[in-house]
C-alpha positions in Angstrom: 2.4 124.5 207.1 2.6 125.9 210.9 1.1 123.8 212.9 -1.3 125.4 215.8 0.7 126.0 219.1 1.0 123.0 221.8 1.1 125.7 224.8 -2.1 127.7 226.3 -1.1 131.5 224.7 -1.0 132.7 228.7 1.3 129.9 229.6 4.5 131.5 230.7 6.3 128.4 229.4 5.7 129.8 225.9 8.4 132.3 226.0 10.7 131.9 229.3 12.6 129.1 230.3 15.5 128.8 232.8 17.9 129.9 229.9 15.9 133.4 229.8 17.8 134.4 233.5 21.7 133.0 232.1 23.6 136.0 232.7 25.9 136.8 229.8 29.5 135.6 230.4 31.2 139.1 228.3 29.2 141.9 229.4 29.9 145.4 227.8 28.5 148.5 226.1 26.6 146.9 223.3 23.1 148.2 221.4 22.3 144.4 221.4 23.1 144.1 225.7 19.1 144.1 226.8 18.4 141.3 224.2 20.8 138.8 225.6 18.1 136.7 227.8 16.3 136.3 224.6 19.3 134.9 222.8 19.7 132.5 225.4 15.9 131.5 225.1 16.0 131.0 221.5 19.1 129.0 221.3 17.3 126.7 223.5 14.0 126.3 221.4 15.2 126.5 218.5 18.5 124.3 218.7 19.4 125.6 215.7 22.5 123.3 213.5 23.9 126.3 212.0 23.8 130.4 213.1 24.9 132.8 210.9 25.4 136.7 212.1 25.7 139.6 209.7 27.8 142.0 211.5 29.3 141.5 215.0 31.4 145.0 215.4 32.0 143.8 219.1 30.5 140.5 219.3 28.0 141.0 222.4 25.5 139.6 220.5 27.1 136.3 218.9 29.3 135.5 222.1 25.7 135.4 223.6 24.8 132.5 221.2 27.7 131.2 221.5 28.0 131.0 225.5 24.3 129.4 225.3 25.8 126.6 222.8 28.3 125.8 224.4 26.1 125.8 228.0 23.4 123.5 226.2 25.8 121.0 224.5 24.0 121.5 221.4 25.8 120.0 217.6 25.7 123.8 216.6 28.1 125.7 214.1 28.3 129.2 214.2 29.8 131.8 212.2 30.3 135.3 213.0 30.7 137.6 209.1 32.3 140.6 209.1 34.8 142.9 207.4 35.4 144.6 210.9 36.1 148.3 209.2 32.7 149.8 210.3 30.2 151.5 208.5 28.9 154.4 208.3 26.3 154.4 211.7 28.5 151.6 213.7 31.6 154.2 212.7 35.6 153.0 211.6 37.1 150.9 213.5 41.1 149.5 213.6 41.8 145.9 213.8 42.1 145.9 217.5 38.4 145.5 217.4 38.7 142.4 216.2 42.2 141.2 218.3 39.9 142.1 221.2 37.2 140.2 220.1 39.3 137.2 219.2 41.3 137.2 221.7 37.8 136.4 224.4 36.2 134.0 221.2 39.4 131.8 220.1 39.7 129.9 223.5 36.2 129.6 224.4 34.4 128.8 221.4 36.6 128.3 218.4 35.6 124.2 219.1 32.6 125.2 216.8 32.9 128.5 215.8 34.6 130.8 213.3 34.7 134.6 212.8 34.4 135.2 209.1 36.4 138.4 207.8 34.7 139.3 204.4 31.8 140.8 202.9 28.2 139.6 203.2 27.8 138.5 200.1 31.6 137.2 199.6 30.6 134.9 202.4 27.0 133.5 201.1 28.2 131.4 198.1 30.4 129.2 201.3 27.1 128.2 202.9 25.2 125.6 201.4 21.5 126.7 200.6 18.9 125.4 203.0 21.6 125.1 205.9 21.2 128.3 208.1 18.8 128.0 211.2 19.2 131.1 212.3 20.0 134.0 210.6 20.7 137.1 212.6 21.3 141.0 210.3 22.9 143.7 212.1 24.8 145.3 209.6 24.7 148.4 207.4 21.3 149.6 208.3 20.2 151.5 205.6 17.1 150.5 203.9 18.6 149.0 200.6 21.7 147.5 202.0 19.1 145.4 204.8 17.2 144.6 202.2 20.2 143.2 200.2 21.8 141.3 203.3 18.4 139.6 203.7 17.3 138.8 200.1 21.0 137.7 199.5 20.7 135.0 202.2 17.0 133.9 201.5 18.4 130.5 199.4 20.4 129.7 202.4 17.6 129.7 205.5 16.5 126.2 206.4 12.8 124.9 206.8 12.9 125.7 210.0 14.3 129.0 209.9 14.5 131.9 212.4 15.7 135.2 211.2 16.4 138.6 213.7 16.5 142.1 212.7 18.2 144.3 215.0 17.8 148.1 215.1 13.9 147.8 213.9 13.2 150.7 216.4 15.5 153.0 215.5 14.2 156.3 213.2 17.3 158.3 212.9 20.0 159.2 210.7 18.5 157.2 207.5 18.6 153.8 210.0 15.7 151.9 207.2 15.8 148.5 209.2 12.1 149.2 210.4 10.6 150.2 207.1 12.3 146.0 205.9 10.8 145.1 208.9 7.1 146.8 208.3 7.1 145.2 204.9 8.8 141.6 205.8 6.5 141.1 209.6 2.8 140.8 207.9 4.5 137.6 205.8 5.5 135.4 208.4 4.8 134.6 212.2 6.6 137.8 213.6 7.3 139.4 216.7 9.0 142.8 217.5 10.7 143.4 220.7 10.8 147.3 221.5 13.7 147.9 223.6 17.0 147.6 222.9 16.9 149.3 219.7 14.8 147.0 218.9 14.8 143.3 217.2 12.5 141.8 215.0 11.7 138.1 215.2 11.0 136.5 211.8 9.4 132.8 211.4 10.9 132.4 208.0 10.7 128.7 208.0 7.1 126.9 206.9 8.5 124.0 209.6 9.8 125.9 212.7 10.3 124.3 215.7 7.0 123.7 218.3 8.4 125.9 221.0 8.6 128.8 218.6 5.1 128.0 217.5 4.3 128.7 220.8 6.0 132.4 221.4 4.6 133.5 218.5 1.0 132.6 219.4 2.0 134.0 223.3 3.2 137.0 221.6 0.2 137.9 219.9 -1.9 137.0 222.4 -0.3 139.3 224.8 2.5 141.3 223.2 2.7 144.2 226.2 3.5 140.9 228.6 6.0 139.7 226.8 8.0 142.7 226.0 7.9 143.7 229.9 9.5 140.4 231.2 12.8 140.6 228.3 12.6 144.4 229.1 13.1 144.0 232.6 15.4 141.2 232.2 17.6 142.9 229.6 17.6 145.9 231.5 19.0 144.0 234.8 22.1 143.2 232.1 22.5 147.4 231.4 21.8 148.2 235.0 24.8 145.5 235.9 27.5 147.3 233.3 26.5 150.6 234.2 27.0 149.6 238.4 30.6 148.3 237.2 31.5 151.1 235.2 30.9 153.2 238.0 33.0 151.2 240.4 35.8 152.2 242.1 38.3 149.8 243.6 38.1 148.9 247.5 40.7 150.9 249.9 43.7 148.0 250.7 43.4 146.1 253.5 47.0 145.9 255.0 45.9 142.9 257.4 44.3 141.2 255.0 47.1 138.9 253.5 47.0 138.4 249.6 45.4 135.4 248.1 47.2 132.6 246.4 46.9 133.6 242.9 44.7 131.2 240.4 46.3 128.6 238.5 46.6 130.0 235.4 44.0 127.8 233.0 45.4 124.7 230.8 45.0 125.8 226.6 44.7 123.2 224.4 45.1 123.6 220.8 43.7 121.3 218.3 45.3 121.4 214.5 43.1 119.1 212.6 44.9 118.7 209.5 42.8 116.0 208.2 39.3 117.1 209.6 36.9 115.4 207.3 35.3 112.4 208.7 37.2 112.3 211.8 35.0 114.3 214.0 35.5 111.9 216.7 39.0 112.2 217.2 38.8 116.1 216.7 35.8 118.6 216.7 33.9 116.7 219.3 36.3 115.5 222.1 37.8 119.3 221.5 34.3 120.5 222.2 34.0 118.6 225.5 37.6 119.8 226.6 36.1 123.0 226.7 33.4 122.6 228.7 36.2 121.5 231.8 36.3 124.1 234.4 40.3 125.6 234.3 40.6 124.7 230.6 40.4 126.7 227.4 40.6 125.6 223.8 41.3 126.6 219.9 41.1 124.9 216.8 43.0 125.3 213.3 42.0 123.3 210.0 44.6 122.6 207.4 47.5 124.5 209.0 49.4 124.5 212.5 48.2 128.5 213.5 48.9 128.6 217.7 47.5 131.5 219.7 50.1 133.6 221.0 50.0 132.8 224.8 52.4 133.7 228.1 55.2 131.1 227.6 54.3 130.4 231.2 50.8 129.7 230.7 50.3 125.7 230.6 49.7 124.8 227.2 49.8 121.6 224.6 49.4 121.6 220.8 47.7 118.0 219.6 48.3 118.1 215.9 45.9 115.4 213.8 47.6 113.3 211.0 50.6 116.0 210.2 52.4 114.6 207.3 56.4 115.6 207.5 58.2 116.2 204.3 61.5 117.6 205.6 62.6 117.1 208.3 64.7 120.6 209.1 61.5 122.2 208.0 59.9 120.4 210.4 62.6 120.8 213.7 62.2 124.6 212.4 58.5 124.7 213.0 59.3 122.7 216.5 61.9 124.8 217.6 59.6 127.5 217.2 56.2 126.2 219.0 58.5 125.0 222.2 60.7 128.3 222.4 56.5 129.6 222.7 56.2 127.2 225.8 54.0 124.7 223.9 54.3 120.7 224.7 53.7 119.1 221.2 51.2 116.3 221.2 50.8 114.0 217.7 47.6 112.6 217.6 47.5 108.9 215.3 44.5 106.9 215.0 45.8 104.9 211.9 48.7 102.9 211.2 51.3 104.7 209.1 51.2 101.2 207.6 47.6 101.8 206.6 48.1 105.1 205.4 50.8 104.7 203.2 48.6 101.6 201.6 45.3 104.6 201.1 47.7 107.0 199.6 49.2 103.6 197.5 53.0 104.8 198.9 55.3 102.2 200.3 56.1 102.7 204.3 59.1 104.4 204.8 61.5 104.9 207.9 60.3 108.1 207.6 56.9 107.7 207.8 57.3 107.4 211.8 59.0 110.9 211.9 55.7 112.6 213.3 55.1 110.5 216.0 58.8 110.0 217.2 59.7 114.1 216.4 57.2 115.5 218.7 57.2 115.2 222.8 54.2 112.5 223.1 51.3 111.0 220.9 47.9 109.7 221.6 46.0 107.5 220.2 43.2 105.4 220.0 44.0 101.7 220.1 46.3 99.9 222.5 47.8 97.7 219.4 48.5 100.9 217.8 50.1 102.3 221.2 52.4 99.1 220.8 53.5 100.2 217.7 53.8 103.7 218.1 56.3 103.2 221.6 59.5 101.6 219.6 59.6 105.2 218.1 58.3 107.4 221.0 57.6 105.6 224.3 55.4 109.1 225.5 52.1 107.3 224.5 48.6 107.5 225.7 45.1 105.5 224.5 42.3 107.4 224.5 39.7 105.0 222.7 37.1 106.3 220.5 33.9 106.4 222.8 30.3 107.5 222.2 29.7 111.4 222.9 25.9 111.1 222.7 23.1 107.9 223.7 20.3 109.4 221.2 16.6 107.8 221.6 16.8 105.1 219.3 14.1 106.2 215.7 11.2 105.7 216.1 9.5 102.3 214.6 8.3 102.4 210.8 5.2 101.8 209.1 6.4 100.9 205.7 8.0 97.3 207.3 11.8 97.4 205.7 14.5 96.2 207.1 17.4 98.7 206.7 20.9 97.6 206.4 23.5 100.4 206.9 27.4 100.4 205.4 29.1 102.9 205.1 33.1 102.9 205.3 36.3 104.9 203.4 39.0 102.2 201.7 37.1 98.9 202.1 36.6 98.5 199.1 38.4 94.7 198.3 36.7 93.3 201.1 33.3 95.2 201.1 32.9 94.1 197.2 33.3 90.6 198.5 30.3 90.7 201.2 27.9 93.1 198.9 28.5 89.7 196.4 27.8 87.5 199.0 24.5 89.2 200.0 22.7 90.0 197.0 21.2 86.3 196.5 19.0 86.6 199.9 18.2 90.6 199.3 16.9 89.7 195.8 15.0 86.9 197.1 13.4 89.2 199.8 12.7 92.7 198.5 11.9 94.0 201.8 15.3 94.3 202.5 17.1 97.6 201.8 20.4 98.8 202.0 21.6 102.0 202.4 25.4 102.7 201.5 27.2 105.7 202.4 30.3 106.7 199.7 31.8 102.9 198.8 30.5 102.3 194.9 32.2 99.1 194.5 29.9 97.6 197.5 26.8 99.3 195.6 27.5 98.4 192.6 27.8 94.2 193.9 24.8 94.3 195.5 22.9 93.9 192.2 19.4 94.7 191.6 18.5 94.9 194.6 16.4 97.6 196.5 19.5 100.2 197.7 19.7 103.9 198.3 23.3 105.8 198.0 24.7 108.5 199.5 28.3 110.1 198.7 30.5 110.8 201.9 28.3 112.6 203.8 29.2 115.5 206.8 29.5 113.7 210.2 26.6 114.4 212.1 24.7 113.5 208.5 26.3 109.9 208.8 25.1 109.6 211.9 21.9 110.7 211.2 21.1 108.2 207.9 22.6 105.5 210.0 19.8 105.8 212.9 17.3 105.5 210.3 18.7 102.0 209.6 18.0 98.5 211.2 21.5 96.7 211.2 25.0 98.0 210.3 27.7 96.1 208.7 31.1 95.9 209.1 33.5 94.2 207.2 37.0 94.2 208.0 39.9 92.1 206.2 42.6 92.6 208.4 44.8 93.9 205.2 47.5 96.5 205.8 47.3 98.2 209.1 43.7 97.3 209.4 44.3 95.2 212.5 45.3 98.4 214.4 42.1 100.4 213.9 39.2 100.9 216.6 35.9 99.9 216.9 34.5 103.2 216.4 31.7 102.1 214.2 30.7 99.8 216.4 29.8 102.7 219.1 28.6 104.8 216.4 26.0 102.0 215.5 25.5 100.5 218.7 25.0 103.9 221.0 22.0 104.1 218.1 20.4 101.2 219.1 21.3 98.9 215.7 22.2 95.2 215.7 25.9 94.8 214.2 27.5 92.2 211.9 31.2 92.7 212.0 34.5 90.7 211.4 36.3 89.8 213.8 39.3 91.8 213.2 39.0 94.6 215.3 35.3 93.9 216.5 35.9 90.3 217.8 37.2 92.3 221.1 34.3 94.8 221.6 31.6 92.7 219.8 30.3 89.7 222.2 28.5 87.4 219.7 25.1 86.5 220.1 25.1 88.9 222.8 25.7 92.2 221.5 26.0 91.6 217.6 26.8 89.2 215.4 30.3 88.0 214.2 31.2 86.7 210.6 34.7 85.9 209.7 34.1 85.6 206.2 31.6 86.8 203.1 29.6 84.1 204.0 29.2 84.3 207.2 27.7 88.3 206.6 25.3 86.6 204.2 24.2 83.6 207.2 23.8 86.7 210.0 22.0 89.0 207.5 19.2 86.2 207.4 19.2 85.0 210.8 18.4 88.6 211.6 16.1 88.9 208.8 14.3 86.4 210.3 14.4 86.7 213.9 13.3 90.3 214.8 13.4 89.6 218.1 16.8 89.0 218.5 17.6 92.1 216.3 16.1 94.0 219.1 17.8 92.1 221.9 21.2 92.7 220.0 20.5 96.4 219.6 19.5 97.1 223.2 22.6 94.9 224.5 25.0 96.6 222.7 23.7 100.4 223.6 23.3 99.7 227.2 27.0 98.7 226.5 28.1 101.9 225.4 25.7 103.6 227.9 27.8 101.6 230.7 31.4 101.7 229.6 32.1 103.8 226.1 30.3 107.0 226.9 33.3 109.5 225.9 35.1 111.0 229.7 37.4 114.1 229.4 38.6 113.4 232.7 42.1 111.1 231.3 43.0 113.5 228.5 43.1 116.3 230.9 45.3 114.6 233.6 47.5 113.3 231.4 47.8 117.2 229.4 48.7 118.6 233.0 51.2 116.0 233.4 52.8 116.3 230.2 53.6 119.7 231.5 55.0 119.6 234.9 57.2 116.9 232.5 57.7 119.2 230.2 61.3 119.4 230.6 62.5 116.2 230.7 59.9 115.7 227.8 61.7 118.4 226.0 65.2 116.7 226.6 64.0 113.3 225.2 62.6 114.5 222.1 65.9 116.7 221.4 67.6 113.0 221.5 65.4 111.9 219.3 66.2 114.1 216.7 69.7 114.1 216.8 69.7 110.4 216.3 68.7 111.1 213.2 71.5 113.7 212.5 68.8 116.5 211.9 69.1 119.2 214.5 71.4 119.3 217.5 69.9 118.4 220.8 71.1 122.2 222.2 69.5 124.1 219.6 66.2 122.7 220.2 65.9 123.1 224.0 67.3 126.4 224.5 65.2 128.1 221.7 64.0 131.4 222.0 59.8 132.3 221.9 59.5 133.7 218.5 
């Protein structure tokens, strides 16, 4: 149920905030322009985890929740759908409509975004039901087809759902959007916006958000208000295009001499070939790259897809866990991105040694071949570095560090004590400590444990009082694990292990939980008794697990040491990465000229061919 509003209805603070005067980064001749001050405002209250638009022709309107995204640092994904042919009120359109567009999205926003080419309801079954915050429809306006675009999506809107209808106001040439919206407003809390065409507000979800509570009541409460202010500000927006359109360029100034032209701005590309559960070595450091002024990004899942750039234009490609099958396939494909001005970054965070073991392979000389055939690697652990330099000595560390310090959960009422695992290929060792605890859980059934995707450490547990999860989406991990008391985490030191970070460590610690971990990896970042506890053996998890049990106190002290830890010195800085891109490419020719030696050691592609090849 809606709870009543928090703000007084003649509060101003009900509808405007600072976000409400943002001035729209891509301004240009769009229906949707006077509604982009309200799309900043709602992106702020709402904070929605997923958006979803249903026709973007020209993209004013979803550039405009992307740019406020992106400006608030919110966890968002958004997803422009379209088939980018027109219709028959936005008219036919050729695929430059869409180069255009991509070609402003790709390097701003494609961190989180994506523009979806397909039908409305091609698209819907690729969205999990209950996932969309924020459903915007702007597509085929005729009365049935809104109808359909909105009844099609129903299942996916969240609990907390806002949905917007643009071109409620418009009357002409069979537009039907405001008959939907006469029917659909009397349902929900609702709110129409005049101008603009038009755009209807929908409330959808029974548990929307307190600030949207609040316009809703300061909507009704004084409608004509509240329609002035996003008039006037949207029409400051039109006035704005209309003075540039108009302009004509300055007369020369002969006296005047020219200005050093900018430096062009540094593109980084991120191919995540391996995305799942790896968030923090891709998504989210991508998404902070791209907030650095001079720097613009991309992303690619599954395949190495590089925007076409001037060769001149500073550039690197970091490609995530690429696994190389041939070898002149691979020189092919390099000879190709460097003769397109790109420097070639391989990003490891595990030991080939490790990976071969996971994918139960024996290591090969060959399994090296990405990080040696490419100009430099990064990394995440200086072990790892050591390993990596024999093959390529171009290596840099950029640890795995927190990118948020959320408020630790709130205290419960229902007096468990939470203990949080959750790892991928642990399983010898994780059996062992599950085994090892189960005596004291039974013995105290206040204790439960919640386990996130390993079975065999469920399953030893016993009958004991457990919840599990399958692998879970990042930001879902994160979010059981905050709702948990201690973490564990077990480590064996079997193949390659020793060479991994201590990112669960920050994960748990930046959230405030006390930590039992092995020393293997942890025993550098983890300072027992201090900020955790250390166990170097099954045993040893089972003694911590009940000295914690037993001593809340200290549970708290260990929490709070080890997040003002991360707060101090593991809070995630693009500042490193950066410098070291730029330098990669003032190197970039000797760079070039040492991997080409590389490769010919290993009698697979002259060193010639690779440095003098041509952009393709």
């Amino acid at each position: 149920m809606t709870a009543a509003p928090a703000v007084a209805p003649t509060d101003l603070n009900a509808f405007l905030s600072p976000a409400s005067f943002w001035w729209p980064e891509n301004i240009q001749l769009s229906a949707w322009l006077q509604h982009g001050p309200f799309a900043f405002w709602l992106t702020q209250a709402l904070k929605p985890r997923t958006i979803v638009e249903l026709g973007t022709h020209r993209g004013y309107s979803y550039l405009a929740f992307c740019q406020a995204v992106q400006r608030l640092g919110l966890e968002t994904r958004c997803y422009a759908v379209d088939t980018w042919q027109g219709d028959e009120h936005a008219g036919q359109y050729s695929d430059q409509i869409l180069h255009e567009l991509k070609a402003w999205h790709d390097p701003r926003y494609s961190a989180f975004s994506r523009l979806v080419r397909a039908r409305f309801d091609e698209a819907a079954p690729h969205f999990a039901d209950g996932s969309v915050d924020l459903l915007h429809i702007d597509g085929r306006h005729f009365y049935e087809d809104a109808k359909e675009d909105y009844e099609t999506w129903l299942p996916k809107l969240s609990e907390r759902a806002v949905v917007l209808f643009h071109d409620t106001n418009v009357r002409e040439r069979d537009f039907g959007v405001w008959k939907l919206w006469a029917e659909l407003a009397p349902t929900r809390p609702s709110f129409e916006f005049l101008h603009g065409h038009g755009l209807g507000v929908l409330g959808y979800g029974p548990e929307i958000p307190r600030e949207l509570i609040d316009f809703f009541a300061a909507a009704a409460a004084r409608p004509e208000e509240v329609r002035a202010i996003y008039f006037r500000l949207g029409g400051a927006i039109e006035e704005s295009r209309k003075l540039s359109a108009a302009a004509r360029p300055a007369p020369a100034k002969p006296a005047t001499p020219a200005a050093e032209p900018a430096a062009p701005a540094l593109h980084i590309h991120l191919a995540a070939m391996a995305p799942a559960f790896l968030d923090a070595r891709t998504h989210l450091p991508l998404k902070e790259l791209a907030k650095a002024p001079g720097t613009t990004t991309s992303l690619s899942e599954r395949k190495i897809e590089l925007p076409r750039l001037p060769v001149e234009q500073p550039k690197i490609a970091v490609l995530q866990r690429v696994s190389i099958g041939d070898r002149a396939a691979w020189l092919h494909s390099m000879r190709q991105m460097i003769g397109a001005g790109w420097i070639v970054v391989a990003e490891l965070d595990d030991h080939p040694e490790l990976l071969a073991a996971v994918h139960k392979r024996a290591l090969q000389e060959e399994s090296w071949d990405f990080v040696r055939l490419v100009h430099a690697v990064q990394t995440s652990t200086e072990a790892l570095a050591d390993a990596i330099r024999p093959h390529n000595p171009e290596v840099a560390v950029f640890r795995n560090d927190a990118f948020a310090l959320p408020q630790p959960v709130p205290a419960r009422g229902d007096n468990a004590l939470r203990v949080f695992f959750g790892a991928l290929n642990r399983e010898g060792i994780s059996a062992q400590v599950a085994a090892a605890l189960a005596p004291y859980a039974a013995a105290h059934p206040d204790i439960e444990f919640v386990v996130v995707h390993d079975k065999a450490f469920f399953e030893a547990l016993g009958p004991v009082r457990k919840h599990f999860s399958p692998a879970l989406p990042y930001d879902a991990y994160l979010a059981t694990m905050a709702r948990c008391d201690i973490a564990l985490m077990p480590l064996e030191g079997a193949a390659g292990e020793r060479f991994k970070s201590d990112i669960k460590f920050v994960e748990a610690a930046s959230r405030g939980l006390a930590v039992i971990a092995s020393p293997v990896v942890y025993g550098e970042s983890v300072r027992d008794g201090e900020t955790g506890l250390i166990a170097s053996d099954p045993a040893g998890f089972a003694q911590a697990l009940a000295r914690l049990h037993g001593e809340p106190g200290l549970r708290a002290q260990l929490g709070a040491a080890a997040r003002a830890e991360i707060a101090r010195a593991r809070r995630f800085d693009p500042a490193p990465r950066l410098d070291w891109y730029r330098d990669l490419w003032r190197r970039r020719q000797p760079l070039t000229q040492a991997f080409s030696e590389r490769a010919s050691l290993f009698g697979t592609e002259p060193a010639s061919h690779l440095s003098t090849a041509a952009k393709p």
